[in-house]
Structure formats: structure tokens, C-alpha cells
One Martini backbone bead per residue (centre of mass of N, CA, C, O) as a GRO file, in nm:
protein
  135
    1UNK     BB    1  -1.036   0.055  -1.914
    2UNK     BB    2  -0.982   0.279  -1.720
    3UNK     BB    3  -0.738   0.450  -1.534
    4UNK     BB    4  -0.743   0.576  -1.220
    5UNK     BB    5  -0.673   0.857  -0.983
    6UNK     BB    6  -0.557   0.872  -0.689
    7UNK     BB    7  -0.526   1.109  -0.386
    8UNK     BB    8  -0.391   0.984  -0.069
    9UNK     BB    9  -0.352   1.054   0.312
   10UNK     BB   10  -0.187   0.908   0.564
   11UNK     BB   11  -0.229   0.820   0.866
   12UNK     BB   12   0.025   0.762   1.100
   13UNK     BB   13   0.059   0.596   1.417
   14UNK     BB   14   0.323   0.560   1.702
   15UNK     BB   15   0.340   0.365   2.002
   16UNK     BB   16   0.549   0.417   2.287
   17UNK     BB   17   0.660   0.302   2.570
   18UNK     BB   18   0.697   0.281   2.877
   19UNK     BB   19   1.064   0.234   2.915
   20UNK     BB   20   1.207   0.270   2.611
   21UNK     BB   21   1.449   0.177   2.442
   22UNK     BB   22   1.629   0.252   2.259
   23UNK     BB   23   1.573   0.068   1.919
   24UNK     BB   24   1.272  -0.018   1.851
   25UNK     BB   25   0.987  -0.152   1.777
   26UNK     BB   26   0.633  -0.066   1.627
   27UNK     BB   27   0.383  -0.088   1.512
   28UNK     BB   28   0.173   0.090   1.283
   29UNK     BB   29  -0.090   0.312   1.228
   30UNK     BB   30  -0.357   0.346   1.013
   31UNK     BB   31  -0.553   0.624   0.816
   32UNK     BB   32  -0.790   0.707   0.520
   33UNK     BB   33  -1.017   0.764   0.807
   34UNK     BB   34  -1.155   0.986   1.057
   35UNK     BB   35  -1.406   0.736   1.123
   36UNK     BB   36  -1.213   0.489   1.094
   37UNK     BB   37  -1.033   0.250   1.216
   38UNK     BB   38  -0.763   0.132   1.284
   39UNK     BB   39  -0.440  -0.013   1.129
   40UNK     BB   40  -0.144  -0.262   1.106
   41UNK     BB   41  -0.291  -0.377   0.823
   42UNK     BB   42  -0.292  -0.347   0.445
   43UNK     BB   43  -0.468  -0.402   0.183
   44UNK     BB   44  -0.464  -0.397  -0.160
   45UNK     BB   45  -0.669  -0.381  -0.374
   46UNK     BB   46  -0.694  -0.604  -0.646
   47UNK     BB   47  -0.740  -0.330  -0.850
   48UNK     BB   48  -0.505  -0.198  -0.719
   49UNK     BB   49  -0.231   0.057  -0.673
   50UNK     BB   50   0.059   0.193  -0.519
   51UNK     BB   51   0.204   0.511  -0.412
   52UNK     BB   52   0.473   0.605  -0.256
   53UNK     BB   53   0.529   0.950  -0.255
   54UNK     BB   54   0.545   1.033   0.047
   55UNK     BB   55   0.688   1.197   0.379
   56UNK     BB   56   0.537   1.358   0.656
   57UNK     BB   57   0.549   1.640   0.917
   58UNK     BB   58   0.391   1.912   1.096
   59UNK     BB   59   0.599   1.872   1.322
   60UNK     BB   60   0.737   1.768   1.593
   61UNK     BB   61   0.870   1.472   1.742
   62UNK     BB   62   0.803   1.244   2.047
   63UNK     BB   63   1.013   1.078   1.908
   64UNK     BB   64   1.211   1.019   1.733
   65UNK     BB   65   1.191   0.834   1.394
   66UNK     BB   66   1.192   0.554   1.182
   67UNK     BB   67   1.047   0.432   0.898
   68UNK     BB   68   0.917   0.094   0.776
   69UNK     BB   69   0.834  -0.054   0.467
   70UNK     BB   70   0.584  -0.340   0.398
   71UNK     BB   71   0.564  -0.627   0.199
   72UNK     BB   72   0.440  -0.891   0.306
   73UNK     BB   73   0.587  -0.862   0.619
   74UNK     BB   74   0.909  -0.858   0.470
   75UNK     BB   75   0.945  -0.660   0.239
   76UNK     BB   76   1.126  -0.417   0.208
   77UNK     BB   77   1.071  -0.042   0.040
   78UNK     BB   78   1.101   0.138   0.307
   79UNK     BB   79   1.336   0.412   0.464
   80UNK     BB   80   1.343   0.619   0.676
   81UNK     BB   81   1.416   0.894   0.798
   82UNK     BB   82   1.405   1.135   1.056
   83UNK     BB   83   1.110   1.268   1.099
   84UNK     BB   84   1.226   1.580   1.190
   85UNK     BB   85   1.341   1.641   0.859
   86UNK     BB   86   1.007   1.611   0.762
   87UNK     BB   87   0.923   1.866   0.750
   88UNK     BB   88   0.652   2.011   0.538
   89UNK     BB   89   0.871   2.302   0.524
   90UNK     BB   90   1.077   2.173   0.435
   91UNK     BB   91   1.241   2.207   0.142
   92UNK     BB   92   1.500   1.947   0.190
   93UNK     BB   93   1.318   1.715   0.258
   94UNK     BB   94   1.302   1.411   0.215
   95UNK     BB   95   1.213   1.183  -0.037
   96UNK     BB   96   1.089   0.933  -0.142
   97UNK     BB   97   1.089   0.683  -0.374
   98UNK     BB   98   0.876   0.524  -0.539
   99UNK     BB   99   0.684   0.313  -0.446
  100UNK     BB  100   0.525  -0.011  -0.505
  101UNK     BB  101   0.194  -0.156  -0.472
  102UNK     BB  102   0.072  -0.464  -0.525
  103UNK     BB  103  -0.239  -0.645  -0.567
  104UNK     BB  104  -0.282  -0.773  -0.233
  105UNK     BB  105  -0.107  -0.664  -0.081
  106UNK     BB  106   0.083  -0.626   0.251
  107UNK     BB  107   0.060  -0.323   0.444
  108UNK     BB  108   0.361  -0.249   0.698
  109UNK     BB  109   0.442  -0.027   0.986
  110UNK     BB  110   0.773   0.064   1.108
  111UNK     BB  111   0.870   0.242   1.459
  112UNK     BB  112   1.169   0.376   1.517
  113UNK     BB  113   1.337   0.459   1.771
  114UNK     BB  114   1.597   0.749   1.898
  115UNK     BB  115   1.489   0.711   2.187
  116UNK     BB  116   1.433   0.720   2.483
  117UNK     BB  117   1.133   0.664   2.729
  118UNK     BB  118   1.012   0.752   2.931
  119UNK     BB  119   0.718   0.749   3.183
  120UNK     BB  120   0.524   0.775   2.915
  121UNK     BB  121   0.387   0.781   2.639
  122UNK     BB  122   0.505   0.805   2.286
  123UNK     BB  123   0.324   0.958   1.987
  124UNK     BB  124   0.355   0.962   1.655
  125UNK     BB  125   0.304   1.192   1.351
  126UNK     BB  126   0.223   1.058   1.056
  127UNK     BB  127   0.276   1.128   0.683
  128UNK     BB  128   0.139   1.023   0.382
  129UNK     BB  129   0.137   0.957   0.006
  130UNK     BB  130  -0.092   0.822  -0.197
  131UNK     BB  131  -0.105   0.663  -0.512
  132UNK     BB  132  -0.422   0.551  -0.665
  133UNK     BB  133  -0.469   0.274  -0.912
  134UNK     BB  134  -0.742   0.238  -1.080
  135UNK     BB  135  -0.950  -0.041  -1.246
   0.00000   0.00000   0.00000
């Protein structure tokens, strides 16, 4: 049986309550069709192995915030840098190092404010890159 290859990106995004001060965390909600509700918490499908290749925004985001990705919910596999350094126009920023979920995993992603959130909630939204291995 041939293994496929699939490019997805997926929307992250996590809202920070009014008046949390800084460097909180909050899990992030996944979206891999903006048809479907989100979660914030995925499986990996027991055939395929999933690769985090990319981590972009396509703005500056307020608060700024660090991602930390989760597999089986205590397993740290990737901490981002701040993500307003990670304009996807920015050609020098950084971009994570392959991570590998494999099969049945359960991917959860923390996202820590760096910056006191004022009187309002405050959502940012980033966007993920995996490269999807189906048997």
C-alpha cells in the first residue's frame, strides 16, 4: 500500500480572558475546515502520522504569545518563539524543526501571553503547516 502525502494548514487560535496578567496559559482551539466546530484537543487518525512543519501569522497578534505544542497531553514536542516574529513575510523567522505525531496521538496546544491582557478579551490567531502521512 502506497503512503500519501497531504499539506494542511491549520488555523490555531486562543482567546486570553479580561484582565489576565501576563505569561498564563490558555489551550488553543485547532481548525482544519472553517466549516467544522473547533477543538482543542486532536487525535491523530490511527493511519496516518502527522508532521509539523510551519508556524506563521499572517498579522501582528495582540498579546503577543509563545505556542507550546502537547502530545498526549503532557509530552512537550515544540515551544514557539514569540509569534509576532513569525510574520509569514518575515524571511528570517524562525520555523520550527520537524516534529512528528505519530498515530493515535493526542495533539493539544498551550498559548502563554507575554503581556497583561487590558479590560476586553484577546484573541490571536496563528496558523500551523503539517504535512499529513496516510497508509
Amino acid at each position: 500500500m502506497a503512503v500519501r502525502k497531504l499539506e494542511v494548514t491549520a488555523v490555531l487560535s486562543a482567546t486570553f480572558a479580561a484582565n489576565l496578567p501576563a505569561n498564563n496559559k490558555v489551550y488553543a482551539s485547532i481548525s482544519l475546515d472553517p466549516a467544522l466546530p473547533t477543538e482543542t484537543s486532536l487525535t491523530i487518525p490511527i493511519t496516518e502520522s502527522w508532521v509539523l512543519e510551519d508556524l506563521f501569522v499572517s498579522a501582528s497578534q495582540t498579546p503577543d504569545a509563545i505556542l507550546e505544542f502537547f502530545r498526549n497531553l503532557v509530552q512537550s514536542m515544540h515551544r514557539s518563539a514569540p509569534i509576532n516574529g513569525m510574520i509569514v513575510t518575515n524571511v528570517a523567522r524562525p520555523k520550527p524543526k520537524p516534529v512528528v505525531f505519530k498515530p493515535a496521538d493526542i495533539l493539544t496546544i498551550q498559548a502563554q501571553n507575554l503581556a497583561a491582557i487590558g479590560a476586553s478579551p484577546q484573541t490571536i490567531t496563528t496558523y500551523a503547516k503539517f504535512v499529513r502521512f496516510i497508509s
